[in-house]
N, C-alpha and C positions, 0 to 999 in steps of 0.2 A: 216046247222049245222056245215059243215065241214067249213064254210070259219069263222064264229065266232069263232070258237077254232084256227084258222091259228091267227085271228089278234090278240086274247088273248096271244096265245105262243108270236108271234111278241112283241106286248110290254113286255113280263115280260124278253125276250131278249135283246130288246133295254135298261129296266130298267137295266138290271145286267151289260150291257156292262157299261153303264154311273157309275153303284156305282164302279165295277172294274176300272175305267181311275180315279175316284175321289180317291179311294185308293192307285191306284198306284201314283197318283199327291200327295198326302202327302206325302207318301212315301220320292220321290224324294225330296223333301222342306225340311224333316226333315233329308236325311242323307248331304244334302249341308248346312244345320247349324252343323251337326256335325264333317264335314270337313272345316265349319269356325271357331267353337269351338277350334278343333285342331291344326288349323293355330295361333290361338293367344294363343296357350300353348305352341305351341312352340317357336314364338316369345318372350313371356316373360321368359321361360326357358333360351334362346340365351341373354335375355336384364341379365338375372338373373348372369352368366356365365359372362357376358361382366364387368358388373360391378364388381363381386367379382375380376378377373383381374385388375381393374383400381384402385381398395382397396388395392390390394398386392402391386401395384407401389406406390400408397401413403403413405405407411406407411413406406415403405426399412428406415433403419434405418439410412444410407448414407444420403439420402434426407434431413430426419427429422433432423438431426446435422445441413444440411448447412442452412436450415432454419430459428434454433436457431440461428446459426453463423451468418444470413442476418438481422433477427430481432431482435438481440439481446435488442437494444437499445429501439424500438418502443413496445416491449412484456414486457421487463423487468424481463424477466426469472430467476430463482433462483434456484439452486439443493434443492432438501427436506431435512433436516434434520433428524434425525433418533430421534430425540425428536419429534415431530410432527405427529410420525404416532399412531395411536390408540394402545393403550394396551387391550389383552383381556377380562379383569376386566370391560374395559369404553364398551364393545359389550351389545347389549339387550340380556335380557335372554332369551334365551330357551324355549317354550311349556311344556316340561315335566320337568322345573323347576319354573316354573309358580306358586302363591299359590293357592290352591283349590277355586273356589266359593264359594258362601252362598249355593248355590244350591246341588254341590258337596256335604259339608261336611251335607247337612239336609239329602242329601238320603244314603251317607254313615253309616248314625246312624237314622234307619225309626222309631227307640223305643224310640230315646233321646227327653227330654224336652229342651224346649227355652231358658232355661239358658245356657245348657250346649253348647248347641250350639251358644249362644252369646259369648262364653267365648273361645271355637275356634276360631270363626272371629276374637274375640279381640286379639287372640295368632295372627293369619296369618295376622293381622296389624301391630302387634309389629312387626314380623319377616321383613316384606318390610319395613318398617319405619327405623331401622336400618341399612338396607344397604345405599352402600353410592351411591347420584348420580351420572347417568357419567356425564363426563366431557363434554363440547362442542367440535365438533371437527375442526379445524382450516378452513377458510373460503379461497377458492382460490382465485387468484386475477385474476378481470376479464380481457382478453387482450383488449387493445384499437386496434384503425381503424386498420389494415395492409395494407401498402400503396403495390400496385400489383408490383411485381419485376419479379423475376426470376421463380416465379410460380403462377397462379393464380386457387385458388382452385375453384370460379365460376364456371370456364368455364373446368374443371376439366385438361387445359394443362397441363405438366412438360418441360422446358425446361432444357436445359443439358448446 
């Protein structure tokens, strides 16, 4: 009797030892994905940082002149005229100057008949129908090829 309950404990030993090592083996697996996780967060954090650097350098305003000044010819660059820029009239309107729906004004008035309520729509179409529309707004011009000179944005160098 004694040696049947020895080999009974025995295995339910052996079993816990094996589920404890399979435990502790996930374990292990999932905190080295969450130290790979980590790795490529901060990676791209550093890639995130590197680039916003290489942005500030592209843009210095120094740069961007001698550029103008190297392509002038092949860009064909123009200052904007101050006729050209949008007036606030030509902007879309608004949401909350928007004219009501059908829907709007039928639950604004849950008592009104069909007439009265056609005779609103007809008002909020007079009312858009008289305004004026906007204007189109002037199309850029696209740059042709840039032949690589003194900076090539590809490969993102700057030379000096």
């Amino acid at each position: 009797m004694l040696k049947t309950f020895d080999i009974v404990l025995i295995g339910v030993m052996t079993t816990a030892a094996a589920v404890t090592y399979t435990i502790k083996h996930r374990a292990e697996l999932k905190l080295e994905e969450v130290h790979h996780l980590e790795a490529e967060i901060k990676l791209e954090k550093d890639t995130i940082d590197l680039l916003k650097a290489d942005w500030s350098l592209v843009v210095q305003p120094n740069r961007l002149e001698r550029l103008v000044a190297n392509y002038s010819n092949e860009l064909q660059l123009q200052p904007t005229l101050s006729t050209s820029l949008v007036e606030p009239n030509e902007l879309p309107m608004l949401r909350s100057q928007l004219p009501p729906s059908a829907a709007d004004l039928a639950a604004a008035k849950p008592g009104a008949k069909g007439d009265s309520a056609d005779a609103d729509i007809r008002k909020v179409i007079a009312d858009v129908a008289s305004k004026p529309a906007p204007k189109p707004v002037a199309k850029l011009v696209s740059p042709q090829k840039v032949k690589p000179g003194t900076d090539d944005i590809k490969t993102g160098s700057v030379k000096r």
